[in-house]
N, C-alpha and C positions, 0 to 999 in steps of 0.2 A: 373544693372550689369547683363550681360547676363552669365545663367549658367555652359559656358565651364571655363567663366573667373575665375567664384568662385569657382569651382572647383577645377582650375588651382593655385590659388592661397593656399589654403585649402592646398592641396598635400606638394606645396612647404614650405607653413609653418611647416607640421607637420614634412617634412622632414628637415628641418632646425632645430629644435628641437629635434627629433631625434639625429641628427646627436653631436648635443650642449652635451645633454647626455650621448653617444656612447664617444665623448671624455673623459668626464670627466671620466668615467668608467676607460676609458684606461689611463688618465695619473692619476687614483688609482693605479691601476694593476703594471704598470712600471714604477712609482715610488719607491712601493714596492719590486720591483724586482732588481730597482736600489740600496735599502738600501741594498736590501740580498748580490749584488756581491760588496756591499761596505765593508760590513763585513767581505765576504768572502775574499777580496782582502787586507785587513790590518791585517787579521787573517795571511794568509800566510809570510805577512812583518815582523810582530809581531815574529814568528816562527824563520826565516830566522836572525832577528836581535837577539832576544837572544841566538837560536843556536853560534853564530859569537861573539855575546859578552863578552862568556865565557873565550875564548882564554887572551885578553886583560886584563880582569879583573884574573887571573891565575899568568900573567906574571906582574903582581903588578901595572897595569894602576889605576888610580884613577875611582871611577866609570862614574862619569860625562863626564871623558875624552873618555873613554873607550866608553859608550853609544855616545856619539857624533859623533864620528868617526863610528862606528856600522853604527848607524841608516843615517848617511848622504851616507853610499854607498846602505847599503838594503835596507832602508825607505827613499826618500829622499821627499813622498809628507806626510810624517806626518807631525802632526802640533806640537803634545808634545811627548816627549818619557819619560818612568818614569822607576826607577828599584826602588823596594819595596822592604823589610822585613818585619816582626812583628814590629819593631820598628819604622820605619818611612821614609822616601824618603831618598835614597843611591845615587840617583844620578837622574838630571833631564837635558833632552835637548831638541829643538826644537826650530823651531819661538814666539809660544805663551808661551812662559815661564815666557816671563818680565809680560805680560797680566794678569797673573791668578794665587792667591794669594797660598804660599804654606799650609798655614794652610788650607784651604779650599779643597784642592789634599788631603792631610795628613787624612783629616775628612774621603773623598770619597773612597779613595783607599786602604788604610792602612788597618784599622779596619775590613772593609767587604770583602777583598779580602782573599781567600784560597790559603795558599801556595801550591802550586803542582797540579793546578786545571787550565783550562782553564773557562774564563767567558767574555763575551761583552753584549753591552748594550748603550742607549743613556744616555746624562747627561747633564743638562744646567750650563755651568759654564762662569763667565763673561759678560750673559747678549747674549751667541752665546750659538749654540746645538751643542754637540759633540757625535762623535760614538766612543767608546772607547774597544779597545780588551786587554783582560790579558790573557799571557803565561808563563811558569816558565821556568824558566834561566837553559840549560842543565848543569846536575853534581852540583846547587850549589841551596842554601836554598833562592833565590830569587824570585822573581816578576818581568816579564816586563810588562810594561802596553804602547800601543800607541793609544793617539788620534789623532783623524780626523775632520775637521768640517763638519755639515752634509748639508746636499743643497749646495754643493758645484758645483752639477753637473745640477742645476735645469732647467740652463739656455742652457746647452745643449741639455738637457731634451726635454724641452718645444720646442725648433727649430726641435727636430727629429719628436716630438707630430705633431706640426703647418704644416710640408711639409705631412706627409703620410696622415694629417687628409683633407688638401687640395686638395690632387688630389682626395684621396676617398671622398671627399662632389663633386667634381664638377662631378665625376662619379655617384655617388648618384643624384644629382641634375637633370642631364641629364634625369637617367633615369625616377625620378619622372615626370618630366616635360611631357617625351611621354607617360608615362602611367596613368595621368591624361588627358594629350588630346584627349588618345584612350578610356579612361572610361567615357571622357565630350562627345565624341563622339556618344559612344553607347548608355549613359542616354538619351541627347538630341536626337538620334534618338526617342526612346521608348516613352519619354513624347511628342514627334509629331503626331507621332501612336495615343497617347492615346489622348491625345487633340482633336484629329482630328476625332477618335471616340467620345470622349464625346459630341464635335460638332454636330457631326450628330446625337445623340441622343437626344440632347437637341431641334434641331432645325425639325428634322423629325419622324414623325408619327409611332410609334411602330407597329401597324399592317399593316399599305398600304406602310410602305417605303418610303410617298409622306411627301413632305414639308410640316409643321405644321404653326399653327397660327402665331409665333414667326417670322420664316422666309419668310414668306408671308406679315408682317408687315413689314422687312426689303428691299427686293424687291420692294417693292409698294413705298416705301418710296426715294431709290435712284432714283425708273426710272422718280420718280414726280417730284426729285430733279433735274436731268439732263436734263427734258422734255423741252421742248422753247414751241414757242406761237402757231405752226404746230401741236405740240404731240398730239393727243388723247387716253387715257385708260380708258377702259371699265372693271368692275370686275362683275361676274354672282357667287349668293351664291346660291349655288342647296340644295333644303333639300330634301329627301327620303321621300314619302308619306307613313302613314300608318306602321311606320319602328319601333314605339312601341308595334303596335298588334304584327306585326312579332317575335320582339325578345318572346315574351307573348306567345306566340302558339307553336312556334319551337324553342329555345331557342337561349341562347347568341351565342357558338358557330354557329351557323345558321346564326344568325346576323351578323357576322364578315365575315362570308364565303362569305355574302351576298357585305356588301360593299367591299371587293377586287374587285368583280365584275362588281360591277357597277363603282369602280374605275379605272378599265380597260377600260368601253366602253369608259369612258369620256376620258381617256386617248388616245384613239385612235380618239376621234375627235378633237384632239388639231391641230390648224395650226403652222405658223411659230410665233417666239414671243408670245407663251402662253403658261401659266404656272398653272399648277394643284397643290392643296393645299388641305390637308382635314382640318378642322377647328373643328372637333371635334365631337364626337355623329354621329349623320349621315348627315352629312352638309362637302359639302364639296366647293372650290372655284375654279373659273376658273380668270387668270390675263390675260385678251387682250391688248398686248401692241400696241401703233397705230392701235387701231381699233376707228370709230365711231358709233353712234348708229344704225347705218343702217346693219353694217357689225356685230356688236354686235347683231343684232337682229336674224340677218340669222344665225349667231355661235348658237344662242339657238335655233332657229329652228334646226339645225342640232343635239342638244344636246338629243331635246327631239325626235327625230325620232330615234336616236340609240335604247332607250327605248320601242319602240314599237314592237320587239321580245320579249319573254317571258323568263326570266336567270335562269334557270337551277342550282340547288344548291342539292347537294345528292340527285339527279330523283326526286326533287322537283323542277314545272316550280312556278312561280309567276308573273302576269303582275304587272310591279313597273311604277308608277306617279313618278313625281318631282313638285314642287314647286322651282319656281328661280325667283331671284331678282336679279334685273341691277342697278348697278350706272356707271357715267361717269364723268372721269376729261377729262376738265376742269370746263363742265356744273354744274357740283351739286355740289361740291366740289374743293379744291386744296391742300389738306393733306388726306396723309393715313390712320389715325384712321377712321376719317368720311366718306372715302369712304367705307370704310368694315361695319361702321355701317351703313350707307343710304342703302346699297346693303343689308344688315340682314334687314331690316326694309321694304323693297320691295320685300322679300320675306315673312314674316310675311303678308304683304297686299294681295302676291297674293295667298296664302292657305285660309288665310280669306275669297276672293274674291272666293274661288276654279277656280281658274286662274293657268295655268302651268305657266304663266312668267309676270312681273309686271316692268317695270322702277320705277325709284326711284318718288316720286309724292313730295316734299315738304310741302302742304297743308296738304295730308294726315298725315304727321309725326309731324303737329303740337300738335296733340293729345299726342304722346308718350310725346314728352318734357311736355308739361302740366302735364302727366302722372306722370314722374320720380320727376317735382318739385312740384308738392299737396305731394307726396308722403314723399319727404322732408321734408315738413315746418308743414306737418300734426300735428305730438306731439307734435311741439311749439305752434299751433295755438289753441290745447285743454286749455294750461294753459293761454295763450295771450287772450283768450275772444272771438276768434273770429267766433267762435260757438255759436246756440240759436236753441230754442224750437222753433217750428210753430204748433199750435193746430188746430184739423178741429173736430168737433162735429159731435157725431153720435145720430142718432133721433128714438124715439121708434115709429114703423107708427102706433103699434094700440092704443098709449094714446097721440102722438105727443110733448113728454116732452124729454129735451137733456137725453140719457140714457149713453153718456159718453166722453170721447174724446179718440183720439190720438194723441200722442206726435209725431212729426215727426221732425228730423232736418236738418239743414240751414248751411254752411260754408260760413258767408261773407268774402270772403278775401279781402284784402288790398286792391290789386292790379288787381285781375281775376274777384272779384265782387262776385257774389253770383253763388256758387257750387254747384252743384244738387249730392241729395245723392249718387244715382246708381253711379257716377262718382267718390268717395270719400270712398264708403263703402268697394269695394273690396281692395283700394289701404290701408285702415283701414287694413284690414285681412293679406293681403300679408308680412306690415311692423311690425305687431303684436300690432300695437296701438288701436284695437279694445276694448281690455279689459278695457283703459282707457276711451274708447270715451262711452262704453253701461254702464261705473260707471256712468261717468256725466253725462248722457242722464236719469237714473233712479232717481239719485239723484237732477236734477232740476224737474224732473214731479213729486216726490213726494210730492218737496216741494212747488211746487205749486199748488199740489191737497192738501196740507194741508190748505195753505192760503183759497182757495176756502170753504173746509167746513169749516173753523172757519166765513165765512162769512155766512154761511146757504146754500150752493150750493152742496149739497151732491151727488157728481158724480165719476165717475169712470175713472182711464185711463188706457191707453194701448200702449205695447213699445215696440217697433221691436228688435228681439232677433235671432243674426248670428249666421252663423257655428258656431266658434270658440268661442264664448258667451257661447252656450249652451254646449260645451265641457269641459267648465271653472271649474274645481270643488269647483271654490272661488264665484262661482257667488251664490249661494244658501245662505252662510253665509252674503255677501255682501248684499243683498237683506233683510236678518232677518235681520241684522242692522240698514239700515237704514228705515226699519219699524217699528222698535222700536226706532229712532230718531226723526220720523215725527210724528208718533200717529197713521201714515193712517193703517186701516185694509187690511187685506193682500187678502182681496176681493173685496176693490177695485182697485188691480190692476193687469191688466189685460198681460200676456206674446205673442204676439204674432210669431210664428211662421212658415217660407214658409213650404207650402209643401214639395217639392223637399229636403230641408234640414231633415226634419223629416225623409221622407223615404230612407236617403243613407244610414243610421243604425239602423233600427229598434227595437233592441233590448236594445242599448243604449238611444236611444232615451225615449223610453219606462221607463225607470231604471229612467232618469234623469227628465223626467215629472213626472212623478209619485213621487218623492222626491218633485218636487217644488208643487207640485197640493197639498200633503198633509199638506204646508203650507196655501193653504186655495187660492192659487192664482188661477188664472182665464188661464185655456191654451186655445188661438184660432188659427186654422191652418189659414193663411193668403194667397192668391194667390188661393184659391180653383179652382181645376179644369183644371191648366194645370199641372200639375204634374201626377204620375203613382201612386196614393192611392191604397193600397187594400184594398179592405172590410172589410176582415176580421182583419187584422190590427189592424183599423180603430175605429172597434165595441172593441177592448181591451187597446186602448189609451186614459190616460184622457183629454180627450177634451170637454171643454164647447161651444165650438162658433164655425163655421165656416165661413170663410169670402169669397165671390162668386170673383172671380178676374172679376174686372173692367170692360175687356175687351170684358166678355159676355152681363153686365148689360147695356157699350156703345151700343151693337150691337145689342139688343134683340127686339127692337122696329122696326128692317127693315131685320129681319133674324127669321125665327121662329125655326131654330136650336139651336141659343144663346137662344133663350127666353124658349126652352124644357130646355136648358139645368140647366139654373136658376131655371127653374119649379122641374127637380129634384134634385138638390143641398137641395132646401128648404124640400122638403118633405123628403130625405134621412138625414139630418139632425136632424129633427121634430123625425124621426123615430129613433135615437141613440139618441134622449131625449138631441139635442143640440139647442142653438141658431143660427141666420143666421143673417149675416149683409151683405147688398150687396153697396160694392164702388162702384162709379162713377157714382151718379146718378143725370143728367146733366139738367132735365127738368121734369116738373110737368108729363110730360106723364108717364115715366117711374116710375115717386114716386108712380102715381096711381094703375101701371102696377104690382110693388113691394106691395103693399096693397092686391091688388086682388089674390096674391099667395100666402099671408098670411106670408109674408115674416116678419121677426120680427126689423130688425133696417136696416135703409139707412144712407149712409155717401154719399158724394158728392158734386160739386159744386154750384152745386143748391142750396141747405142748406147754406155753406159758405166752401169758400177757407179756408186754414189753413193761420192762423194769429199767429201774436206775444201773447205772452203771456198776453200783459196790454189791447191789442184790443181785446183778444178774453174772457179776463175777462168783460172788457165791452159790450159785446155782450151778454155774456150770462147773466150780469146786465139788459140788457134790454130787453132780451128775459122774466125774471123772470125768468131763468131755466127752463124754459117751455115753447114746442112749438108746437101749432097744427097746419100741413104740409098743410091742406085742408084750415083753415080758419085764423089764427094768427101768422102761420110762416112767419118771415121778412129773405127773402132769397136774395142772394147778385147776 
């Protein structure tokens, strides 16, 4: 029901009730008014008959007679006429005489009436209401009394009520009638007004004015709807290079001042059917309706040459980059959600790429979906099993006996097959299921370095330890527990940690190594050497081990830059009183090469791949837990 109606309606009911009201008031009022001139009008009859009756009664009338004739010329609409003494009814006349019993008059009138007194009043007698006036008879020791019946007049009454209350309701009614269509009127303008702003605020951009994500879905959506098999539409998601340093350096306000600007030039390279949107932060969209790629291509060349002037922002010039992403219906897509994400996801690739403008690639964007679904099924698949250890043994070069292992894991999935960590670890961190996946990663190597020494295999391991692991302030108690559940000494095992991680906080870092070291635990920086270490640092963290990253130990046999560089890893190590292990050592030359530098433990595949944990038990069953790399090591 539209709201002039209910309004309209509203008004008229209340003025209907009203008005219901407003009568009944007034047939109180003049009904009231009716009894006053009823009294008042049998008082004067009242008067006028005993005045008159006197005469009659003088000249020897009987009273009855005498009263009859009276009151049939003065009173002729009474209904009883009475003449009293002290004594009792002298004479009685009227219609309702036969009606209504004298003893019951005698009781009413006799006893309580004053001679020489006027008095009125109503009285039920008979089962009807009577108004009754008493005046004293002139010259003579009497009472007259006349009734009247009351509501006699009711029904005139109510016909005088019924016409005046009629014409004043349908006056009334008229006028409510306009001045609710003129008050539906003025509301419904106001709530259009106001809708029509809320509209625009919900659907446009509070600082550029431009069309928001919302209405940009709506857009994209009819024109794909009404498009035929001819249509082509191209959507370009621009993002602002470099537009977090900026806000960083010059602040927010700067930033905003900034995208008006750049949301001008775009706006001034829009053709015919295209539509600018900002989408949020500094991203903004361009909609090409009946463009194809060809013509979509030249639009972003034309996008990014506006940018090649320098925008002026408070006598601050800046050269500003874009990254843009294309998608195309009907080629990639044929719905609106997916073409704004294929076009975010092509621009993602070509910032990646440092590319100013990238089409949508499909291949490429099979990574994200893999992405979003590990990232899914991640926490089910810690309790579902579908996680395992891989162990690779590290080798002492100067006694050639296993001096430990690493624990390293494995996502077999169901369906995807087996998941490489790098791929798995950060999506771990992002969705917060890290803290689960580094419990059960400690608590299966525990307990299968417990297994190992109750067989006489007395070794060591070591377990890769994340940002948000070593932020964990549950991880230290976590740890004491289940070292007191497995029996292992808290020396052998081993934490290891990237560089790059260590050095984003060094102070905390420091704090929370030093808390697990003086459990007795083993800390080694892992990745040594592509990270920004300082020295000095360095020499004040406890660190037992340092581990040479792979990718020099690969290179160092046909690079004699990699091979310095190993050379000083090991002696600056040696020299802060640390161990060295260097991964990735793929071939006897380099195991020898790691010997000759005095280097103290090699891992690699040479030695053996990382195995399951019943293979690598068996391995190192058959090694004896001892291996000498020159003469008795069995390498895989």
């Amino acid at each position: 029901m539209r709201l002039s109606t209910q309004l309209l309606l509203g008004i008229v009911g209340i003025t209907i009730i009203t008005q219901g009201i407003l009568g009944l008031i007034a047939y109180w009022i003049i009904a009231d008014v009716d009894r006053f001139h009823v009294i008042q009008l049998l008082q004067q009859q009242a008067e006028d008959v005993a005045h008159n009756v006197a005469i009659p009664l003088v000249t020897g009338d009987s009273d009855t007679i005498a009263l009859e004739q009276t009151s049939r010329y003065f009173s002729p609409t009474a209904e009883l006429a009475l003449i009293v003494d002290h004594k009792g009814i002298r004479g009685i006349a009227g219609p309702a005489r036969e009606q209504i019993d004298e003893q019951v008059l005698i009781q009413t009138f006799v006893n309580p009436l004053a001679i020489g007194s006027s008095n009125a009043g109503e009285i039920s007698l008979a089962g009807a209401e009577f108004i009754w006036v008493s005046v004293p008879v002139v010259g003579m020791p009497l009472q007259l009394v006349l009734l009247n019946r009351a509501g006699t007049s009711d029904d005139a009454l109510i016909a005088t009520l019924n016409s005046r209350l009629l014409t004043t309701g349908i006056v009334m009614l008229w006028v409510a009638v306009w001045v609710a269509l003129l008050f539906a009127s003025v509301i419904s303008r106001k709530l259009n007004e106001k809708n029509t702003a809320l509209r625009h605020q919900v659907t446009h951009d509070t600082l550029t004015g431009l069309p928001n994500r919302s209405l940009l879905y709506e857009r994209l959506s009819e024109s794909i709807s009404k498009a035929d098999a001819t249509v082509n539409i191209a959507l370009l998601v621009i993002d602002i290079n470099r537009f977090k340093e900026i806000n960083d350096a010059l602040g927010y306000d700067f930033g905003d001042q900034l995208l008006l600007e750049i949301g001008a030039r775009i706006q001034q390279t829009l053709p015919e059917n295209a539509y600018l949107a900002r989408l949020g932060g500094n991203e903004f969209a361009v909609f090409l309706n009946d463009a194809n790629e060809q013509q979509a291509h030249a639009y972003t060349q034309h996008v990014l040459a506006s940018m090649h002037e320098p925008i002026n922002v408070n006598q601050v010039e800046l050269e500003i980059g874009l990254s843009i992403g294309l998608a195309l219906f009907p080629q990639h897509t044929d719905d609106a959600d997916s073409l704004v994400r294929y076009a975010d996801v092509a621009m993602h690739q070509a910032r990646e790429c440092h590319s100013s403008f990238m089409f949508y690639n499909g291949e490429k964007d099979s990574h994200s979906v893999r992405s979003l679904l590990l990232g899914t099924q991640l926490r089910p698949a810690i309790g579902d099993g579908q996680f395992s250890l891989f162990y690779q043994p590290k080798v002492s070069l100067a006694s050639g006996e296993v001096a430990g292992l690493e624990a390293l894991i494995r996502w077999d999935h169901p369906t995807l097959g087996m998941v490489p960590p790098d791929e798995f670890i950060d999506l771990a961190e992002q969705t917060g299921a890290i803290q689960e996946l580094t419990d059960w990663v400690l608590e299966e190597a525990l307990y299968f370095l417990r297994k190992l020494h109750r067989r006489g295999m007395h070794l060591g391991v070591a377990v890769n330890i994340s940002t948000q692991s070593l932020r964990d302030f549950q991880l230290k108690p976590r740890i004491m527990e289940l070292l007191k559940h497995t029996g292992v000494a808290s020396r052998d095992l081993t934490l290891e940690i990237t560089e790059n991680v260590m050095m984003q906080d060094i102070a905390f870092a420091r704090e929370v190594l030093e808390s697990l070291h003086d459990l007795g635990l083993r800390i080694s920086i892992d990745d040594f050497g592509t990270g920004f270490s300082s020295l000095a640092y360095l020499n004040k963290l406890p660190v037992d081990e340092l581990k040479v990253d792979r990718s020099f130990v690969l290179g160092m046999m046909e690079s004699g830059d990699d091979q310095a560089i190993v050379q000083s890893v090991v002696e600056l190590a040696h020299t802060l009183g640390c161990s060295v292990v260097a991964e990735g050592v793929e071939d006897q030359a380099a195991l020898s090469t790691l010997e000759k530098m005095n280097c103290d433990i090699a891992q690699g595949y040479y030695i053996s791949k990382p195995q399951p944990a019943d293979i690598m038990e068996q391995w190192l069953e058959d090694q004896g837990a001892i291996a000498a790399p020159q003469r008795s090591l069995k390498v895989n």
